[in-house]
C-alpha positions in Angstrom: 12.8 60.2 7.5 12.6 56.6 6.6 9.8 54.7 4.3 8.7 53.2 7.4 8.0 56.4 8.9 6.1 57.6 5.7 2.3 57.4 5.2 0.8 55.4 2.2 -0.4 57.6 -0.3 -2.9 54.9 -1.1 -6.7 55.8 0.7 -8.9 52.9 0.9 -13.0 54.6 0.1 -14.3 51.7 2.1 -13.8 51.1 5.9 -12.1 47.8 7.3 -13.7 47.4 10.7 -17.3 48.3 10.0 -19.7 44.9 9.8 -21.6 44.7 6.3 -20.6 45.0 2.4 -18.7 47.7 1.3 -17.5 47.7 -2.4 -14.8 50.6 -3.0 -11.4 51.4 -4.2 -7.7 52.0 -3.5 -7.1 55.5 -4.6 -3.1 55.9 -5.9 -3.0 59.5 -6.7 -1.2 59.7 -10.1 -0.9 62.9 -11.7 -0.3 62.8 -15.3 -0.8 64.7 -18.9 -4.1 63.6 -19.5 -4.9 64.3 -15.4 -3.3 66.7 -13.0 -5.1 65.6 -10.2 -5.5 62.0 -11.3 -6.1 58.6 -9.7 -5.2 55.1 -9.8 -8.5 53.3 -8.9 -7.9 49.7 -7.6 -11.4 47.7 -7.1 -11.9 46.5 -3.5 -14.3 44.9 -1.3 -14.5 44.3 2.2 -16.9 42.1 4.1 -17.4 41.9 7.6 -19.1 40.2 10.7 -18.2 40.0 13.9 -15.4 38.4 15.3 -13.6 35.8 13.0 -10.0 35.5 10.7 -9.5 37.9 8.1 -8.6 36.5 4.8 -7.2 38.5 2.0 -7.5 37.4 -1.7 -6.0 38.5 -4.5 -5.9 38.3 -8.0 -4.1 39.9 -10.9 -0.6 40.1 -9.1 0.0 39.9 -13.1 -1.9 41.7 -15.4 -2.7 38.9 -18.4 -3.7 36.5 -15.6 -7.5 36.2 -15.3 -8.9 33.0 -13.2 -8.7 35.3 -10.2 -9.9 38.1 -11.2 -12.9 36.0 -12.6 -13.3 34.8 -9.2 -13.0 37.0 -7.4 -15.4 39.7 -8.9 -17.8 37.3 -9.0 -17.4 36.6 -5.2 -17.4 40.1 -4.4 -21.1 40.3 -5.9 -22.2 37.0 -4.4 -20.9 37.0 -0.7 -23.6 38.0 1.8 -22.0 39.2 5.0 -24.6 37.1 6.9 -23.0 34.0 5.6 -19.2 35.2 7.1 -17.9 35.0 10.5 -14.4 37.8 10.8 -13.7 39.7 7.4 -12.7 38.9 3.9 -10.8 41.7 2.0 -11.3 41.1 -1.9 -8.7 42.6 -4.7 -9.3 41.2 -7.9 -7.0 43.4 -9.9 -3.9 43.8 -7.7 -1.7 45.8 -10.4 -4.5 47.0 -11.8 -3.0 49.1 -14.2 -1.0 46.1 -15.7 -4.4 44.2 -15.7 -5.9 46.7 -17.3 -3.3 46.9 -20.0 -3.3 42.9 -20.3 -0.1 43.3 -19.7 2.3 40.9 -17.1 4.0 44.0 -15.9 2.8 47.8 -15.2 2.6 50.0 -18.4 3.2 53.0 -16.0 6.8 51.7 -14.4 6.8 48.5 -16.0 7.0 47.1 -12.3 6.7 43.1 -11.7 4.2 43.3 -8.7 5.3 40.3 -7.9 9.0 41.2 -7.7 8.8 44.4 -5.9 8.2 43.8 -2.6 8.2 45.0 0.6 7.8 48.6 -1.9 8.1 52.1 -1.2 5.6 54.7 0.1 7.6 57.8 -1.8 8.6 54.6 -4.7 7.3 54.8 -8.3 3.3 53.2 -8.9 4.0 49.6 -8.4 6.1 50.3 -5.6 3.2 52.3 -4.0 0.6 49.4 -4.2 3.3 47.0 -2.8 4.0 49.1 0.2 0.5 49.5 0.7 -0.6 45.4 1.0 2.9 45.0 3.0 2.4 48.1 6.0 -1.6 48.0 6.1 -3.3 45.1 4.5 -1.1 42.1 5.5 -1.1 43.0 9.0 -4.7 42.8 8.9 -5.0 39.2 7.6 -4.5 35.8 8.8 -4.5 34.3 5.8 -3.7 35.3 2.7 -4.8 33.5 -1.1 -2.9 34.9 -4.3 -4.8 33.7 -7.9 -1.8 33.2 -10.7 -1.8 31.2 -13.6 0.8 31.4 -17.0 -0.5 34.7 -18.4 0.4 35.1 -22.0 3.8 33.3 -21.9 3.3 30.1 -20.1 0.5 27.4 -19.7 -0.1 25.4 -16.5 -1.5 22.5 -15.3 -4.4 23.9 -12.2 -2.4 23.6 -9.2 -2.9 24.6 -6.0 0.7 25.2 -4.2 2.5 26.5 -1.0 6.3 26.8 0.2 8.2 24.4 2.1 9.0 26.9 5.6 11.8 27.0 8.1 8.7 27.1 10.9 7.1 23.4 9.8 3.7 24.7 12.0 3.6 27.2 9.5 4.3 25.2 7.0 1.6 22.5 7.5 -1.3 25.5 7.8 -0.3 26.3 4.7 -0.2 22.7 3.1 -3.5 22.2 4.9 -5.1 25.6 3.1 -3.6 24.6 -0.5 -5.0 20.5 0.2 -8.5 22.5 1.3 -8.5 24.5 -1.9 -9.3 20.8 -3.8 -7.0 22.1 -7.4 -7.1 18.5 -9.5 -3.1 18.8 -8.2 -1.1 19.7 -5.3 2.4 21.6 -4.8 5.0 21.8 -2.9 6.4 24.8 -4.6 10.2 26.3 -5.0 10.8 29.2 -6.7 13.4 30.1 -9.4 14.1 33.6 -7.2 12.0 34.1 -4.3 13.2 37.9 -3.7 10.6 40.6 -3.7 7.6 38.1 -3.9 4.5 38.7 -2.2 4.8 35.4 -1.6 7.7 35.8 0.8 6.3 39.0 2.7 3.6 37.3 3.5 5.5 34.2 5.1 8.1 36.0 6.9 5.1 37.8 8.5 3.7 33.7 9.3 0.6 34.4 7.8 -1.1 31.3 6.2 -0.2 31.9 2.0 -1.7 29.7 -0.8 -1.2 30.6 -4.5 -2.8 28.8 -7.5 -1.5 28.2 -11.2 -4.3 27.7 -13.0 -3.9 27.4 -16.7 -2.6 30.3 -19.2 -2.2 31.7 -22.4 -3.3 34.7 -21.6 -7.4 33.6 -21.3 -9.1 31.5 -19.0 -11.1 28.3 -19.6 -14.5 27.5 -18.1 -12.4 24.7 -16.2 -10.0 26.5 -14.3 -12.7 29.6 -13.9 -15.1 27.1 -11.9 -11.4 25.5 -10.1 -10.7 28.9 -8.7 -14.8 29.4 -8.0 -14.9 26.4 -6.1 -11.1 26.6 -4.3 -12.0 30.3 -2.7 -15.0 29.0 -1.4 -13.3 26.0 -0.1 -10.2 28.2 1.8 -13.0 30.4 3.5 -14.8 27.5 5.0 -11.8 25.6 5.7 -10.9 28.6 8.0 -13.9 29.2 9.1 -15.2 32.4 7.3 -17.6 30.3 6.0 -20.1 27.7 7.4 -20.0 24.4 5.8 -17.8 21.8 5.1 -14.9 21.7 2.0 -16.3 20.6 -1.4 -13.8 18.0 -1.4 -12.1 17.4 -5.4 -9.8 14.4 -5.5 -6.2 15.9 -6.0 -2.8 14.7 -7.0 0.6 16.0 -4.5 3.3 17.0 -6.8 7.1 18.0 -5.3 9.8 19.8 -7.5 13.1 18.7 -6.8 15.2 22.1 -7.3 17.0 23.3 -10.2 16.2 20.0 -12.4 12.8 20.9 -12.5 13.1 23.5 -14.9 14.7 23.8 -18.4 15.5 26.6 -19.9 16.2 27.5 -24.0 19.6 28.3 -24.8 18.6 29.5 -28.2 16.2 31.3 -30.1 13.7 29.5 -32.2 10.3 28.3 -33.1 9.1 25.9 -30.1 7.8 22.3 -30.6 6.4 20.3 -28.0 6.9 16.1 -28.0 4.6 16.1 -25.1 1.5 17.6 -23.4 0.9 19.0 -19.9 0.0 16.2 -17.6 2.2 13.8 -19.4 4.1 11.5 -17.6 8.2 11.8 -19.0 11.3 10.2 -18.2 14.4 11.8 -18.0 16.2 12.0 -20.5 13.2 12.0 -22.8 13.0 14.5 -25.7 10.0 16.8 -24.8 10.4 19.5 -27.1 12.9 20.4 -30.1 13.4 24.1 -31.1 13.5 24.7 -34.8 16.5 27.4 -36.4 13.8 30.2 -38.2 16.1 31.8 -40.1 17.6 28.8 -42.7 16.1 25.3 -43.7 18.3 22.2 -43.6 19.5 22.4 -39.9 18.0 20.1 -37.3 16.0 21.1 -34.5 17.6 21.2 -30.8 15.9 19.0 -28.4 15.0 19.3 -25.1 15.6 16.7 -23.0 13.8 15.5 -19.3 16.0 16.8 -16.6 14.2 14.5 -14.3 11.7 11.9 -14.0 8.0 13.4 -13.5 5.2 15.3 -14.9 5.0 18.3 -17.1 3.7 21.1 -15.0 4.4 23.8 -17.4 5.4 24.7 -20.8 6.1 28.0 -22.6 2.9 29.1 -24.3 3.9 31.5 -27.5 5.3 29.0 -30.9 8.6 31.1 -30.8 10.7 31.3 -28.1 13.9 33.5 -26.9 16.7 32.2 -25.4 17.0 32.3 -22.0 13.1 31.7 -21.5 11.7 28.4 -19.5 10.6 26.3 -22.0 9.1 23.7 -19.1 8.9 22.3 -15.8 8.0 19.2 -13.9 7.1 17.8 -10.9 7.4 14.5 -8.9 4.4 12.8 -7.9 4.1 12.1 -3.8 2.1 10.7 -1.4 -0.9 12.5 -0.1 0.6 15.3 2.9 
């Protein structure tokens, strides 16, 4: 038998198709010492009326990533079902025992959710929940919002992004989506490894997929809280699950290049940063050195601009590891 052949052991306690509010769970059975008969229960709401697009939003994809679950909770609570034409399904915590853990990755399996994808139905817990949103939710949805931001490791500047597409009609429903959002900046987003992302299930499906990075450092500011507040709100009306028109924010389109928008440490150290998110840098330019720890009298490494643009992204903690991204940048562009 294959895992396409196998039923989810994932039961949803809420139905999908019945008009109203029902707030719920994903029930992963999980048997373990402190539980024989245990369960893994992932918050869920669905809302429903009538005929309309389904959107599904997510948050906590990452564990120690928090705008969206802050959204997202609170727009479980405050959507009335009166005010929504088709269905919204609502996950705040989508690995939630990483989110409950604070933790990027899943204390049970120490599964990326966000690397794991399509998943398995007989897999191990991650792989569970990932098989689940690909075979039953995704197929359900039109479009599909994913909240991330830096977590503990990284800090961003709020973005709004989506993927340049082989299918360019997909491409520009997605643009469209990320421009409705209204983040203060706009991406065109590549990936260092797009392989097992939840992003790219959800495009090779042709849904409509927007993600966010919102900030970082493992909290979440009352800025980028009321960015992600506003930008839900603003995807549901710009697809028509909501009435009213877009809360338009002015925003700023970014592209990254490739490769040359990232740069990487090739030592261990204690971080400095020359400049702040936002700045503008040449390339070239020393934006950061990295400081030997464990001697005085040697001179900081510097890390140079691999490009002209703005700094997107910088590693969060003051010591760093080799081999982890110390920044990135982007390249401002017209309005899509």
């Amino acid at each position: 038998m294959t895992d396409t052949q196998l039923d989810s052991p994932i039961v949803a306690t809420v139905p999908f198709d019945k008009d109203g509010i029902h707030h719920g769970f994903l029930r992963l059975p999980y048997s373990r010492d402190d539980s024989a008969w245990g369960s893994i229960m992932i918050p869920l709401t669905v809302v429903r009326n009538g005929e309309g697009p389904t959107a599904l939003l997510t948050g906590g994809n990452h564990g120690d990533e928090y705008e969206g679950p802050v959204a997202l909770f609170g727009l479980a609570q405050e959507l009335d079902p009166l005010d929504v034409s088709g269905c919204v399904i609502i996950v705040p915590a989508m690995n939630y025992p990483a989110f409950r853990a604070a933790t990027r990755t899943s204390p049970i399996d120490r599964g990326n959710m966000n690397r794991i994808f399509p998943g398995r139905p007989d897999g191990t817990v991650t792989e569970k929940i990932a098989d689940y949103f690909q075979r039953v939710l995704l197929p359900m949805c039109d479009i599909v919002l994913d909240f991330h931001s830096g977590g503990k490791t990284l800090d961003f500047i709020p973005f709004a992004a989506a993927h340049v597409l082989p299918d360019p009609v997909q491409e520009e429903k997605c643009f469209s989506a990320v421009k409705a959002f209204g983040a203060p900046y706009s991406l065109k987003m590549v990936e260092i490894d797009s392989r097992g992302m939840f992003d790219t299930a959800i495009e090779e499906m042709g849904k409509v997929f927007v993600t966010t990075e919102l900030g970082g450092g493992g909290t979440v500011s009352a800025r980028t809280a009321e960015i992600a507040r506003q930008g839900v709100r603003n995807v549901l009306r710009h697809v028509g699950i909501l009435a009213g028109d877009v809360v338009t924010s002015p925003t700023q389109w970014l592209d990254m290049p490739g490769d040359e928008s990232f740069v990487f440490a090739e030592q261990d150290g204690l971080l400095e940063m020359c400049v702040d998110l936002e700045a503008s840098v040449k390339k070239g330019q020393t934006i950061a050195r990295i400081h030997t720890i464990d001697r005085t009298g040697v001179a900081p490494t510097r890390i140079l601009a691999p490009c002209d643009g703005i700094l997107i992204a910088r590693h969060f903690p003051g010591l760093i590891k080799m081999g982890d991204c110390v920044a990135s940048f982007g390249v401002v562009i017209e309005d899509l």
